[in-house]
Chimera marker file (.cmm) of the C-alpha trace (Angstrom):
<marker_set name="trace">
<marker id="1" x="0.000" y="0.000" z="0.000" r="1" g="1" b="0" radius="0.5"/>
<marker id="2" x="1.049" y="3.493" z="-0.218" r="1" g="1" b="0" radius="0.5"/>
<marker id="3" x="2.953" y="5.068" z="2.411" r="1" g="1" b="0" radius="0.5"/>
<marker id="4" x="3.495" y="8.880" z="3.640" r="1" g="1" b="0" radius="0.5"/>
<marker id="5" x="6.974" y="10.063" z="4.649" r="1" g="1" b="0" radius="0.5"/>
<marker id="6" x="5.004" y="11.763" z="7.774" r="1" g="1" b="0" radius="0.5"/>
<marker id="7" x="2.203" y="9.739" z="7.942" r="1" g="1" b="0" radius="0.5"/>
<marker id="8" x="-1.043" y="10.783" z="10.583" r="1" g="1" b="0" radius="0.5"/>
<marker id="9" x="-4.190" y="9.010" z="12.558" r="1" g="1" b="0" radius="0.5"/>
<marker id="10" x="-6.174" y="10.782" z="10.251" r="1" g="1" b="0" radius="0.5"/>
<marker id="11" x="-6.992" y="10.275" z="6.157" r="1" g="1" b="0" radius="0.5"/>
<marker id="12" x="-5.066" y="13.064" z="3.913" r="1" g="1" b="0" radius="0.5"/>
<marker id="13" x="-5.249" y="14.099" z="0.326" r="1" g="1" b="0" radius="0.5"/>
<marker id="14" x="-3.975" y="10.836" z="-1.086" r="1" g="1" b="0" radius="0.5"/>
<marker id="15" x="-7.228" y="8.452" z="-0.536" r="1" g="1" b="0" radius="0.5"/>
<marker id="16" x="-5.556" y="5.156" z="-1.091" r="1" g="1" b="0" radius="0.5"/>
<marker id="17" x="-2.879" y="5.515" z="1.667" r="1" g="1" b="0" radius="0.5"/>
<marker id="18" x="-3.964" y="4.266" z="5.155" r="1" g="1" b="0" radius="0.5"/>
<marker id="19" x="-4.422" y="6.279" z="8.657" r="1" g="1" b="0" radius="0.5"/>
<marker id="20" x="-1.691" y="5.124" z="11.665" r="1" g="1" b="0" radius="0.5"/>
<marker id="21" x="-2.833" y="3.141" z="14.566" r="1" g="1" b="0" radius="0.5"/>
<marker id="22" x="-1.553" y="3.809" z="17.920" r="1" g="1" b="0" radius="0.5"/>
<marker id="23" x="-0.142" y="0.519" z="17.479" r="1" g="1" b="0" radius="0.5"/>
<marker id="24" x="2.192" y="1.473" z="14.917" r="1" g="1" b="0" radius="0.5"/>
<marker id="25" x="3.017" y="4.995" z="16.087" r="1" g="1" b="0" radius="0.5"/>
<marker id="26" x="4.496" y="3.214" z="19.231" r="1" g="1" b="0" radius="0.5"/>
<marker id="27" x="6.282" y="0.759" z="16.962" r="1" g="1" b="0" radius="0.5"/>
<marker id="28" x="7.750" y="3.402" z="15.301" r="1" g="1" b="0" radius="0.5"/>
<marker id="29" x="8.651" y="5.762" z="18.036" r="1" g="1" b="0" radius="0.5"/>
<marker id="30" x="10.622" y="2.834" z="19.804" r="1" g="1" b="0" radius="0.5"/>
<marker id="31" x="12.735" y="2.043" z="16.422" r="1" g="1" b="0" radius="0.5"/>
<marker id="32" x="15.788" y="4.010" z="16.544" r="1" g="1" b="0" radius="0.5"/>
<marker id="33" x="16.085" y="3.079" z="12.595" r="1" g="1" b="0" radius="0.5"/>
<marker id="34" x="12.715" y="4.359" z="12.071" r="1" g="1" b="0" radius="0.5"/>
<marker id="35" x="13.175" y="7.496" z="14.243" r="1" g="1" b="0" radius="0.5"/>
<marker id="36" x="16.354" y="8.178" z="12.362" r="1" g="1" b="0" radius="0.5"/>
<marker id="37" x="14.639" y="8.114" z="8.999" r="1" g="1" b="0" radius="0.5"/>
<marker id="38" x="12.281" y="9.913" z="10.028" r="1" g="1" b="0" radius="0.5"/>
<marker id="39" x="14.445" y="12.886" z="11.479" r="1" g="1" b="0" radius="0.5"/>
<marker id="40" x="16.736" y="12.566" z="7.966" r="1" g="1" b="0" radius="0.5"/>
<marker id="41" x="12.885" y="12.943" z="6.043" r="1" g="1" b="0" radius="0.5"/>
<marker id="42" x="12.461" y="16.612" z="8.398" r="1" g="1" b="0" radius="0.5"/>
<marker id="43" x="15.679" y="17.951" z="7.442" r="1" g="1" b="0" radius="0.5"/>
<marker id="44" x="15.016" y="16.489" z="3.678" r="1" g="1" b="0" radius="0.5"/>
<marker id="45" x="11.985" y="18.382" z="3.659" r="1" g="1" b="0" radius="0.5"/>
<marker id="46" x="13.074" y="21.515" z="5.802" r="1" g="1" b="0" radius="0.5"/>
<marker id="47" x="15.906" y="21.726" z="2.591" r="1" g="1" b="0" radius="0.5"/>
<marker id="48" x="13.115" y="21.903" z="0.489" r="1" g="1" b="0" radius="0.5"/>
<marker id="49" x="11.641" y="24.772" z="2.145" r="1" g="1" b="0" radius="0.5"/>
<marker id="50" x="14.829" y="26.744" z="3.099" r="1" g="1" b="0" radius="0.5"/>
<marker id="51" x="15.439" y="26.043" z="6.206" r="1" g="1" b="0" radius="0.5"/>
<marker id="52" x="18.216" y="24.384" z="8.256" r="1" g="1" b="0" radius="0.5"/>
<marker id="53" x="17.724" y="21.768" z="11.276" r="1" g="1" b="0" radius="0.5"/>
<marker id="54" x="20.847" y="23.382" z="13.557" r="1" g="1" b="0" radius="0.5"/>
<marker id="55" x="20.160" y="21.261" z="16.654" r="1" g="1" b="0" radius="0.5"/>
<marker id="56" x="19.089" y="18.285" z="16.502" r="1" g="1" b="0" radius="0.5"/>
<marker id="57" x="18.398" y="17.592" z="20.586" r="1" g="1" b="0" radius="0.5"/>
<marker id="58" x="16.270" y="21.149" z="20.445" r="1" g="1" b="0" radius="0.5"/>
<marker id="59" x="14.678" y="21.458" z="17.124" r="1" g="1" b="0" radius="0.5"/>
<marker id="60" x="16.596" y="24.951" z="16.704" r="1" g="1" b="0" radius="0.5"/>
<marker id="61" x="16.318" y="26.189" z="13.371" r="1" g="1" b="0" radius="0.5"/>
<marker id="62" x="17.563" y="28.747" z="11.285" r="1" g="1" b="0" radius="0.5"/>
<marker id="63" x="17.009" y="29.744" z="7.610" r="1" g="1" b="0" radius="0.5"/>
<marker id="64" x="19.240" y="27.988" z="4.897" r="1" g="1" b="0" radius="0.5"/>
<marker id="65" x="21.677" y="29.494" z="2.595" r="1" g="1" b="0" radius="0.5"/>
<marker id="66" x="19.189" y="28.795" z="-0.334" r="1" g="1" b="0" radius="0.5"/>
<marker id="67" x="16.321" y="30.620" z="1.495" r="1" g="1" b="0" radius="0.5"/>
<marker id="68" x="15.326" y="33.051" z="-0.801" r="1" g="1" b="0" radius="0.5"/>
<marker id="69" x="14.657" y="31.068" z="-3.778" r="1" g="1" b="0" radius="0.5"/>
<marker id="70" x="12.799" y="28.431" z="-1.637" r="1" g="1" b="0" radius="0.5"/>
<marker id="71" x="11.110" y="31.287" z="0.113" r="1" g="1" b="0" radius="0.5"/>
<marker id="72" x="9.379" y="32.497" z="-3.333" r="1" g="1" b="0" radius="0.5"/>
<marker id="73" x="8.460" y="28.547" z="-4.040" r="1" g="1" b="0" radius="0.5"/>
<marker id="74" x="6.385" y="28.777" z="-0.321" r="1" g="1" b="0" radius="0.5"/>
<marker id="75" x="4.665" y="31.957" z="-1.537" r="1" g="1" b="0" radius="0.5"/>
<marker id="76" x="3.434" y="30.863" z="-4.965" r="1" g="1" b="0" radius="0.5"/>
<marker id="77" x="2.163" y="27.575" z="-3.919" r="1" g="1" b="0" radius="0.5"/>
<marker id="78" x="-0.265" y="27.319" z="-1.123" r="1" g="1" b="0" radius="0.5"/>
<marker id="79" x="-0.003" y="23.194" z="-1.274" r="1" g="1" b="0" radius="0.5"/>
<marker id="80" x="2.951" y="23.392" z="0.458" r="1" g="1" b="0" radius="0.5"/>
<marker id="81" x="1.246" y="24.743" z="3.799" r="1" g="1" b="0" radius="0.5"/>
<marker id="82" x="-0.869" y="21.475" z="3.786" r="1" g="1" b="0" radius="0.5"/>
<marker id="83" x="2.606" y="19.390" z="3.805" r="1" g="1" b="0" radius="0.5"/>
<marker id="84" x="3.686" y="21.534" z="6.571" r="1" g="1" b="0" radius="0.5"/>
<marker id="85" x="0.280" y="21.573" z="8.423" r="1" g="1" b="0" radius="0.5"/>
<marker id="86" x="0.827" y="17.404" z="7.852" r="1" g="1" b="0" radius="0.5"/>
<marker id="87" x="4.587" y="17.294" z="8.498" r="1" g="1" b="0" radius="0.5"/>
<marker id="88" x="3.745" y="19.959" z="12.200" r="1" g="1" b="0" radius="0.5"/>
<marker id="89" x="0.966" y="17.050" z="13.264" r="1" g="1" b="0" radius="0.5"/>
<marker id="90" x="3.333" y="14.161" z="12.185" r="1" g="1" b="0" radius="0.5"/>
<marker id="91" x="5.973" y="15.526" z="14.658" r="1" g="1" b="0" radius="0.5"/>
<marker id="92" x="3.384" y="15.363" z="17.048" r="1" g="1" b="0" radius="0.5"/>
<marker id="93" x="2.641" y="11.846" z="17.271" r="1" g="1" b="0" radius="0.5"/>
<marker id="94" x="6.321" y="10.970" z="16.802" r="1" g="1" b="0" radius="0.5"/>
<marker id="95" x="7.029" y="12.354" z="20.247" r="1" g="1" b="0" radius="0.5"/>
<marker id="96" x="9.058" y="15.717" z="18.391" r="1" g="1" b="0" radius="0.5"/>
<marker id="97" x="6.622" y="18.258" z="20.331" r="1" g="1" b="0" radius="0.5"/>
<marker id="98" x="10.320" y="20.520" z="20.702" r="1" g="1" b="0" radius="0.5"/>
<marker id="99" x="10.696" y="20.524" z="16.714" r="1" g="1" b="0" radius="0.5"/>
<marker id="100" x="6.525" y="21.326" z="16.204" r="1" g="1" b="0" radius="0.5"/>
<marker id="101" x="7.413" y="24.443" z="18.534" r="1" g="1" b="0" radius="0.5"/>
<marker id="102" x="10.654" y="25.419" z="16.645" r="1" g="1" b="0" radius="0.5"/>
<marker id="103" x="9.043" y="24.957" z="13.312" r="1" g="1" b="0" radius="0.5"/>
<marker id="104" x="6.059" y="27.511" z="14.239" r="1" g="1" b="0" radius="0.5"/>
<marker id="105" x="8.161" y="30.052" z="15.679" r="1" g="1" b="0" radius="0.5"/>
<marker id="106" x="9.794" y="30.019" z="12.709" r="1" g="1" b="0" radius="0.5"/>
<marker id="107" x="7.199" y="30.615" z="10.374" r="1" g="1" b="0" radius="0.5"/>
<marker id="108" x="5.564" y="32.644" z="12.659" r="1" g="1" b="0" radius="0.5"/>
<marker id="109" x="8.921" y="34.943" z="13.034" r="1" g="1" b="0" radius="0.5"/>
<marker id="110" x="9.298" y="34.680" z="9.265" r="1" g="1" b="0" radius="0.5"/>
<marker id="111" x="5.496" y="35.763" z="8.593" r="1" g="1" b="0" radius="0.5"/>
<marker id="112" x="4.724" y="38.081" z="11.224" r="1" g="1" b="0" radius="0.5"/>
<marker id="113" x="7.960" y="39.893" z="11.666" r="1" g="1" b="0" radius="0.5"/>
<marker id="114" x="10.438" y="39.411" z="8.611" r="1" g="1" b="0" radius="0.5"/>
<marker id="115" x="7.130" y="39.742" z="6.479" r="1" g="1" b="0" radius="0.5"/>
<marker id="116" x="9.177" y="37.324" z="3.905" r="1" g="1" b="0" radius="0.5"/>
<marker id="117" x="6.058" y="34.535" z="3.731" r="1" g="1" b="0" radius="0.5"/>
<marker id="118" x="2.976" y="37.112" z="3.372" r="1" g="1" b="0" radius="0.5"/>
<marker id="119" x="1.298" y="34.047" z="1.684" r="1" g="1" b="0" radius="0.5"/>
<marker id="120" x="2.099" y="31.394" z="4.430" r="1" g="1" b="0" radius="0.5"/>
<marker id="121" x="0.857" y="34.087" z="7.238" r="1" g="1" b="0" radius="0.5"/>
<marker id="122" x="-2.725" y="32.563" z="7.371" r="1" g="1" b="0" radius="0.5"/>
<marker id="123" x="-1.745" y="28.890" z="7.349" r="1" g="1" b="0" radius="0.5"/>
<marker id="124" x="0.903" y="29.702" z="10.247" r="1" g="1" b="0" radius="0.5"/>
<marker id="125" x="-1.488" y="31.590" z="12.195" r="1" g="1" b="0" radius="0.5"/>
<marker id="126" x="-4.936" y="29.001" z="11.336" r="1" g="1" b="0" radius="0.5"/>
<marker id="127" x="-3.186" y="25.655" z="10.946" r="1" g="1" b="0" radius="0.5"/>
<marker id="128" x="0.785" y="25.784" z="12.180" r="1" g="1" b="0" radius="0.5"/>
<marker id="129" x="-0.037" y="27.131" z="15.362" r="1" g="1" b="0" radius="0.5"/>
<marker id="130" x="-2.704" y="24.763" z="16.604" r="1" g="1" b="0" radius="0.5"/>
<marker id="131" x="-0.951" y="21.481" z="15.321" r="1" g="1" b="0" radius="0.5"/>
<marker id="132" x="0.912" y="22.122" z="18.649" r="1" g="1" b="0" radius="0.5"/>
<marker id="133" x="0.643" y="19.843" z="21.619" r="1" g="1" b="0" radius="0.5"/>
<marker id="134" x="1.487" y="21.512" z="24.462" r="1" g="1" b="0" radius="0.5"/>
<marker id="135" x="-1.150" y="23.604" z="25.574" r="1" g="1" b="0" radius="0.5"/>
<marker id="136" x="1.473" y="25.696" z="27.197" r="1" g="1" b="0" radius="0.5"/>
<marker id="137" x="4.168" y="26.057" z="24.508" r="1" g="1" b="0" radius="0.5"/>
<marker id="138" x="0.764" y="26.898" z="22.062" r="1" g="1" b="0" radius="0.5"/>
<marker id="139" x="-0.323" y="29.878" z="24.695" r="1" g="1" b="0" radius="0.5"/>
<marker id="140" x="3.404" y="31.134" z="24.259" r="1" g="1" b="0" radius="0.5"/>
<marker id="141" x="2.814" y="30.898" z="20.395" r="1" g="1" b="0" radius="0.5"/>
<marker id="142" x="-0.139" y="32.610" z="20.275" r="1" g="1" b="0" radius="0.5"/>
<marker id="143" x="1.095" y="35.439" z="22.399" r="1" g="1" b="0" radius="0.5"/>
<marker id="144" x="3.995" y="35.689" z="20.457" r="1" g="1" b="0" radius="0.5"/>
<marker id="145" x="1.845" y="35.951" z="17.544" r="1" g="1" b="0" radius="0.5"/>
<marker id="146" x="-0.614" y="38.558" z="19.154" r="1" g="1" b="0" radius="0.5"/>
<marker id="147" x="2.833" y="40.680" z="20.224" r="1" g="1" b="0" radius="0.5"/>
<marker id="148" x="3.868" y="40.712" z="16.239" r="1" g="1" b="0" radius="0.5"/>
<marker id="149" x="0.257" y="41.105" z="14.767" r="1" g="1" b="0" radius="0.5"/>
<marker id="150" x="-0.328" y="43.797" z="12.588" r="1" g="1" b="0" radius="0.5"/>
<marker id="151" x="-3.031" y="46.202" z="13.614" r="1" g="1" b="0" radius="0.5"/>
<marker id="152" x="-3.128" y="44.325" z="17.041" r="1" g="1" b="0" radius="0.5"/>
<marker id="153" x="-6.734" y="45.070" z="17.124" r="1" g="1" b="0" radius="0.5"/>
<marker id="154" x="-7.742" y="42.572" z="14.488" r="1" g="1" b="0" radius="0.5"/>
<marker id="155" x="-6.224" y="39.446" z="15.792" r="1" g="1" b="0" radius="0.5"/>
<marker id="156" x="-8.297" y="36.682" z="16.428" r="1" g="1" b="0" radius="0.5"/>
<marker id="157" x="-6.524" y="33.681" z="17.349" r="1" g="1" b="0" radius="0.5"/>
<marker id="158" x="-6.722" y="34.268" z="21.015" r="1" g="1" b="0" radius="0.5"/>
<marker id="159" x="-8.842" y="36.356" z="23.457" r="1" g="1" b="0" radius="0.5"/>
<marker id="160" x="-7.361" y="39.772" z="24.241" r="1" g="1" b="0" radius="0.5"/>
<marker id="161" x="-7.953" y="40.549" z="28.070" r="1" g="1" b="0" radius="0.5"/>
<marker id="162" x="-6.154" y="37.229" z="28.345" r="1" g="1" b="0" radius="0.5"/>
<marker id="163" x="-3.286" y="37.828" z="25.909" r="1" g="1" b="0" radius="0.5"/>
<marker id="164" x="-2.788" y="41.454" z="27.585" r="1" g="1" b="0" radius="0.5"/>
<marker id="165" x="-2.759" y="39.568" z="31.256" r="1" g="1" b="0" radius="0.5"/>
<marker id="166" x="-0.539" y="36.620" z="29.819" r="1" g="1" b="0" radius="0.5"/>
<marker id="167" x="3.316" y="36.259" z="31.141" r="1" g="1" b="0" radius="0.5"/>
<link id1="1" id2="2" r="1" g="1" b="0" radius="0.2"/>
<link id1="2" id2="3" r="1" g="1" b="0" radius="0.2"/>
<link id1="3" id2="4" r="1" g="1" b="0" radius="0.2"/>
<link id1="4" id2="5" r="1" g="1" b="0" radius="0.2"/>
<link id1="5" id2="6" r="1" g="1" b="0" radius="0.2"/>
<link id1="6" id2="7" r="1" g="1" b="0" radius="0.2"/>
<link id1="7" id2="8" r="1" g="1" b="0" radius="0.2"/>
<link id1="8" id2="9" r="1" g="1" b="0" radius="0.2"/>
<link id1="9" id2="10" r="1" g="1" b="0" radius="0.2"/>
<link id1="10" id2="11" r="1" g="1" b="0" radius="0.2"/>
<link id1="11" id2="12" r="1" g="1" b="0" radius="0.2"/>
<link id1="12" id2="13" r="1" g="1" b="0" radius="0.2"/>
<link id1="13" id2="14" r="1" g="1" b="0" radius="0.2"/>
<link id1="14" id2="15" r="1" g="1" b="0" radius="0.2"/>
<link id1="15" id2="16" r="1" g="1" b="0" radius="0.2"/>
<link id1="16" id2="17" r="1" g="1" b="0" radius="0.2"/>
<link id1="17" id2="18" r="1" g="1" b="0" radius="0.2"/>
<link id1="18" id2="19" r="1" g="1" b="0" radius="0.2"/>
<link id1="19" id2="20" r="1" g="1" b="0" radius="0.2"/>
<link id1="20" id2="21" r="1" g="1" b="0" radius="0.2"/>
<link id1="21" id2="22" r="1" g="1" b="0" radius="0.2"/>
<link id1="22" id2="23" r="1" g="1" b="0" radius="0.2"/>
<link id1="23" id2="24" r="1" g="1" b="0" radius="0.2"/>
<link id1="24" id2="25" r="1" g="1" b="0" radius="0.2"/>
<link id1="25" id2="26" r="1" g="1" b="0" radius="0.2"/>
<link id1="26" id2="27" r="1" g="1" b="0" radius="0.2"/>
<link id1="27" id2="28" r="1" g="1" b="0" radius="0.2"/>
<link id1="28" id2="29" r="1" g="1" b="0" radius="0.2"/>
<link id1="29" id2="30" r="1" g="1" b="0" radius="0.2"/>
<link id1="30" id2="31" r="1" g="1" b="0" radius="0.2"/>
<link id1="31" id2="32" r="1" g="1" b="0" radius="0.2"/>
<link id1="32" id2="33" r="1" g="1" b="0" radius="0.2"/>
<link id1="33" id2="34" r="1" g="1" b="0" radius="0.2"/>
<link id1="34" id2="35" r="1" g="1" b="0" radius="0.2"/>
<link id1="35" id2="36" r="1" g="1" b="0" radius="0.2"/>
<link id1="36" id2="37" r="1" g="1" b="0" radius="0.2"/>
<link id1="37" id2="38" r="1" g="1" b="0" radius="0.2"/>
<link id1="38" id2="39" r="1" g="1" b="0" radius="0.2"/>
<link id1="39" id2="40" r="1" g="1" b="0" radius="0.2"/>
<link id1="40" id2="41" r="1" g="1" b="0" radius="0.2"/>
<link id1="41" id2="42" r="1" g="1" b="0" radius="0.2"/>
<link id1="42" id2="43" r="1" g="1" b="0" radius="0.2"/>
<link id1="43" id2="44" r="1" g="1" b="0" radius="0.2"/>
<link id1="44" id2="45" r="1" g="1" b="0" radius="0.2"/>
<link id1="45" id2="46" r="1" g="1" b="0" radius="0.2"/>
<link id1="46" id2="47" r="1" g="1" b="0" radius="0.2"/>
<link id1="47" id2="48" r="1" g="1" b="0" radius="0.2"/>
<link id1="48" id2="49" r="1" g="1" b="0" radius="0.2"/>
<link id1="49" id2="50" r="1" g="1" b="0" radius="0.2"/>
<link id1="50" id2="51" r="1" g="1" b="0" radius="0.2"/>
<link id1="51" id2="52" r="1" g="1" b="0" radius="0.2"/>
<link id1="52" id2="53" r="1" g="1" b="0" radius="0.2"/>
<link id1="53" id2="54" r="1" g="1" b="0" radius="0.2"/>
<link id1="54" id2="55" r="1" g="1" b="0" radius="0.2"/>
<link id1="55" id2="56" r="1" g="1" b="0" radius="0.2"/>
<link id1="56" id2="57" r="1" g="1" b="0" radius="0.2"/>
<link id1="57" id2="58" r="1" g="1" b="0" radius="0.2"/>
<link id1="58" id2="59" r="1" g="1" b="0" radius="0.2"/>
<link id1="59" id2="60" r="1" g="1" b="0" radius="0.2"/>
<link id1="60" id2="61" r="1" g="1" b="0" radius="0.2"/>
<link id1="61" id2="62" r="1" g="1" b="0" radius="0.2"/>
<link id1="62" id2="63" r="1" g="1" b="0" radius="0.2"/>
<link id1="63" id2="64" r="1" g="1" b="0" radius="0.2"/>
<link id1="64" id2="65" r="1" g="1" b="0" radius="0.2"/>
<link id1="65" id2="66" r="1" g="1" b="0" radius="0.2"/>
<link id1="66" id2="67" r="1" g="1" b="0" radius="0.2"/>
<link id1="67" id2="68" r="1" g="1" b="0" radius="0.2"/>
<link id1="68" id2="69" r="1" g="1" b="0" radius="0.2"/>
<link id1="69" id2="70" r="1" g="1" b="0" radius="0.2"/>
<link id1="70" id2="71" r="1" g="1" b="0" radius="0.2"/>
<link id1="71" id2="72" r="1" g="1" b="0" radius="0.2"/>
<link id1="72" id2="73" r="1" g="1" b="0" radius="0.2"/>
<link id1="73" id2="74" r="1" g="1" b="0" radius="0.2"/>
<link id1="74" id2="75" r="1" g="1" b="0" radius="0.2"/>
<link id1="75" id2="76" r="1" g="1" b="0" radius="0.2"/>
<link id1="76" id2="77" r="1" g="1" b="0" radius="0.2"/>
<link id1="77" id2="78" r="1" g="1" b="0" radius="0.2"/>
<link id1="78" id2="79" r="1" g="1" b="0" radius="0.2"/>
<link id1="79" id2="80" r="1" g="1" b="0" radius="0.2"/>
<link id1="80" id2="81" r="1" g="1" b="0" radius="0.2"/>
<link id1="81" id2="82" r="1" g="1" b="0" radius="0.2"/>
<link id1="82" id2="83" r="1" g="1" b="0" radius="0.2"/>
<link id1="83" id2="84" r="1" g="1" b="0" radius="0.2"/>
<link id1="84" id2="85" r="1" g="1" b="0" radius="0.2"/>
<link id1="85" id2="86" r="1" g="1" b="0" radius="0.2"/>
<link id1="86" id2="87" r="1" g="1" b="0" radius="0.2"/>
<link id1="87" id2="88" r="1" g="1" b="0" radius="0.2"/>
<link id1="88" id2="89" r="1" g="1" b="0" radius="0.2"/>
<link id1="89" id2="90" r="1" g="1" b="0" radius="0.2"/>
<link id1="90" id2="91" r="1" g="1" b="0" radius="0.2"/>
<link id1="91" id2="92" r="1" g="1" b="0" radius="0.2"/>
<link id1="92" id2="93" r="1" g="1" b="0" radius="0.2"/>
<link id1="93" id2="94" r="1" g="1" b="0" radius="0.2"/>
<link id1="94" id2="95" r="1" g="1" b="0" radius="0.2"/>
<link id1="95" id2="96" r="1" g="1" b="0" radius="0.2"/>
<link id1="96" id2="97" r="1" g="1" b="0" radius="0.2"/>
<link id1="97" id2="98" r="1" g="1" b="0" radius="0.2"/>
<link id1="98" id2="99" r="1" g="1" b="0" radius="0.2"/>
<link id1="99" id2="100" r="1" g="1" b="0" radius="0.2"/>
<link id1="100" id2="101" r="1" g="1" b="0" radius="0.2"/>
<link id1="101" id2="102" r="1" g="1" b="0" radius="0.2"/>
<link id1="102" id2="103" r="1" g="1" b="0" radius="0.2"/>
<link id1="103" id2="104" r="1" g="1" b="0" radius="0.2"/>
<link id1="104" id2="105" r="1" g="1" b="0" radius="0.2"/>
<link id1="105" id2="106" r="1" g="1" b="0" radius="0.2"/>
<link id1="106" id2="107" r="1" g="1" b="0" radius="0.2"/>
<link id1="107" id2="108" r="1" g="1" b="0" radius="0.2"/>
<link id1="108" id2="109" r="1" g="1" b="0" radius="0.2"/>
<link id1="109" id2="110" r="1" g="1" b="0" radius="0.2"/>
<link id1="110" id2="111" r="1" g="1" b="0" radius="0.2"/>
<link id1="111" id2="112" r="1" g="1" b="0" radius="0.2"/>
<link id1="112" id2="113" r="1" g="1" b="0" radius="0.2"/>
<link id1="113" id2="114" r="1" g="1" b="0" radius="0.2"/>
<link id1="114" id2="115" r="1" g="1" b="0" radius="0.2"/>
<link id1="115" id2="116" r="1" g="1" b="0" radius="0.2"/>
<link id1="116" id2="117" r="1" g="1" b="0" radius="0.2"/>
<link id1="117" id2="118" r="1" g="1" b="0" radius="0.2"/>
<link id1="118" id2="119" r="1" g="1" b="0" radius="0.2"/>
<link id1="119" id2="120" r="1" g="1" b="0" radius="0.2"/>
<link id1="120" id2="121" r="1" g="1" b="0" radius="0.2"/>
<link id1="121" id2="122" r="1" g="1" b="0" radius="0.2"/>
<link id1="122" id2="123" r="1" g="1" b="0" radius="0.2"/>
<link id1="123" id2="124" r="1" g="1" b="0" radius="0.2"/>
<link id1="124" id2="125" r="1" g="1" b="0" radius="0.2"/>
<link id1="125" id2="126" r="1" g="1" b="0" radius="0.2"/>
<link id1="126" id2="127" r="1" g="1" b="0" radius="0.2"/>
<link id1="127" id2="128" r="1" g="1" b="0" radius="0.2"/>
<link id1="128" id2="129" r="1" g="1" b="0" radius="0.2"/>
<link id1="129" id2="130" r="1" g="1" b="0" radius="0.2"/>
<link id1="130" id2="131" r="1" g="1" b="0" radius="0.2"/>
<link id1="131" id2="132" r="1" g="1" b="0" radius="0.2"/>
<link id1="132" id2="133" r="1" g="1" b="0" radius="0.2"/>
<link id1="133" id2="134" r="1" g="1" b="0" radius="0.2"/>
<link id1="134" id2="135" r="1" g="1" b="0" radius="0.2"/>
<link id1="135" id2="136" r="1" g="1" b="0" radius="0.2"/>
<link id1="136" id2="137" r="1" g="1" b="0" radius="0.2"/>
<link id1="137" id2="138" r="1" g="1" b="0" radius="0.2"/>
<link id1="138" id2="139" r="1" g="1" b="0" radius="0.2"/>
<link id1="139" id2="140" r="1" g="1" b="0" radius="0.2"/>
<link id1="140" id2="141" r="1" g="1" b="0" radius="0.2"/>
<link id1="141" id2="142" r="1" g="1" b="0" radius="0.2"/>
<link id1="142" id2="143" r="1" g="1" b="0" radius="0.2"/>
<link id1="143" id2="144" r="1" g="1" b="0" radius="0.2"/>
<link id1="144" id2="145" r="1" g="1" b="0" radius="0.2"/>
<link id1="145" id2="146" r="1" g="1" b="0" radius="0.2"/>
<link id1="146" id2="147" r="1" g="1" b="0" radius="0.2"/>
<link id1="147" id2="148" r="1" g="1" b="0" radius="0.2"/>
<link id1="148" id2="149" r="1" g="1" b="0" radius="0.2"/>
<link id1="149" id2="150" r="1" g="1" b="0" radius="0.2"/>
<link id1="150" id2="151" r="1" g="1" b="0" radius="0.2"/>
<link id1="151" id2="152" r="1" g="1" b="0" radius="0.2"/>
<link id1="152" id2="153" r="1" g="1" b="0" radius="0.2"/>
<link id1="153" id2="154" r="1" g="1" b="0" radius="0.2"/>
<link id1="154" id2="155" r="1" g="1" b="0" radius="0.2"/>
<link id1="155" id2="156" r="1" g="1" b="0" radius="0.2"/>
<link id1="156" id2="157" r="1" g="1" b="0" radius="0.2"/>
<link id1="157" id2="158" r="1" g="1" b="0" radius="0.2"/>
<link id1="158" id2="159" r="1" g="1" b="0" radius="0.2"/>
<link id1="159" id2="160" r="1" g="1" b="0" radius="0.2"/>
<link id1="160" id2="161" r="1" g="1" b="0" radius="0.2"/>
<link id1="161" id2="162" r="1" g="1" b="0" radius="0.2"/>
<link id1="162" id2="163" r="1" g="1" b="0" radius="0.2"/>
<link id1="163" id2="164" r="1" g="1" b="0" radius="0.2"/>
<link id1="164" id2="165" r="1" g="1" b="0" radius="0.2"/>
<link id1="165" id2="166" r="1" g="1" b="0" radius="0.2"/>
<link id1="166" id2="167" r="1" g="1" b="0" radius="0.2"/>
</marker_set>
C-alpha cells in the first residue's frame, strides 16, 4: 500500500494511503532506525523549504543558505502549507513536540515579523499554530503571535484581556 513520509491518525489528500494506529506509532517511536529516517525525512523536507535543522536535541532552526529562492516557491504555492500543516501534526505523534514548537516560531517569526512569507501568514497563524501539543508552549505561540500582529486590534486567534494579562 502506499505510504506517507510523515504519515497521521487521520486520512489526507492521497485516498488510497492508510491512517496510523496507535499501534504502529508506538512501533515506530521505539525504532531508533525508524526514528532516524524519520528525522533525515524533516531535514530532507526543511531543505526543500529553506530552512536548516541546527540542533538536533532542540529542534533549533535557522534559515538555509538557499532561502530566498525556496522562500518564493512557499509563496506561490499554497499546497505546500498542507505538507507543513501534515509534516507539524506528524511531529506530534512521533514524540518531536520541541521541533513542532521550533518549526512555528519560525514561520511565525518569518510571517509576522520578517514579512518574507505574506502568503504562508494565514496557514501559520490558522493551521501551524494549533498542530501544537502543548497547551502551554501553544499559549506562548499565540502570544507571540498577538505581540507581532499587525493592527493588534484585528487578531483573532486568542482572546485579548487574556493575551494582555498573559506572562
Amino acid at each position: 500500500f502506499p505510504f506517507r513520509l510523515f504519515p497521521l491518525r487521520e486520512h489526507g489528500m492521497n485516498w488510497r494511503a492508510k491512517p496510523l494506529t496507535c499501534q504502529e506509532i508506538q512501533a515506530f517511536r521505539k525504532s531508533k532506525e525508524v526514528m532516524d529516517r524519520f528525522v533525515r525525512a524533516y531535514k530532507l523536507m526543511l531543505g526543500f523549504y529553506g530552512i536548516h535543522l541546527v540542533n538536533e536535541e532542540t529542534g533549533e532552526l535557522k534559515r538555509a543558505e538557499n532561502w530566498r529562492e525556496r522562500f518564493e516557491n512557499l509563496n506561490r504555492f499554497s499546497h505546500n502549507n498542507l505538507r507543513i500543516t501534515r509534516i507539524l501534526k506528524c511531529l506530534g505523534e512521533m514524540g518531536y513536540e520541541d521541533y513542532q514548537v521550533h518549526l512555528v516560531k519560525f514561520f511565525l517569526t518569518e510571517t509576522l515579523v520578517e514579512e518574507t512569507l505574506p502568503n504562508v501568514k494565514r496557514s501559520a497563524l490558522d493551521y501551524f499554530l494549533f498542530t501544537v501539543r502543548s497547551k502551554e508552549k501553544r499559549r506562548e505561540l499565540v502570544h507571540y503571535a498577538w505581540q507581532h500582529f499587525k493592527p493588534q486590534s484585528s487578531f483573532v486567534w486568542g482572546p485579548r484581556d487574556k493575551l494582555r494579562k498573559y506572562r
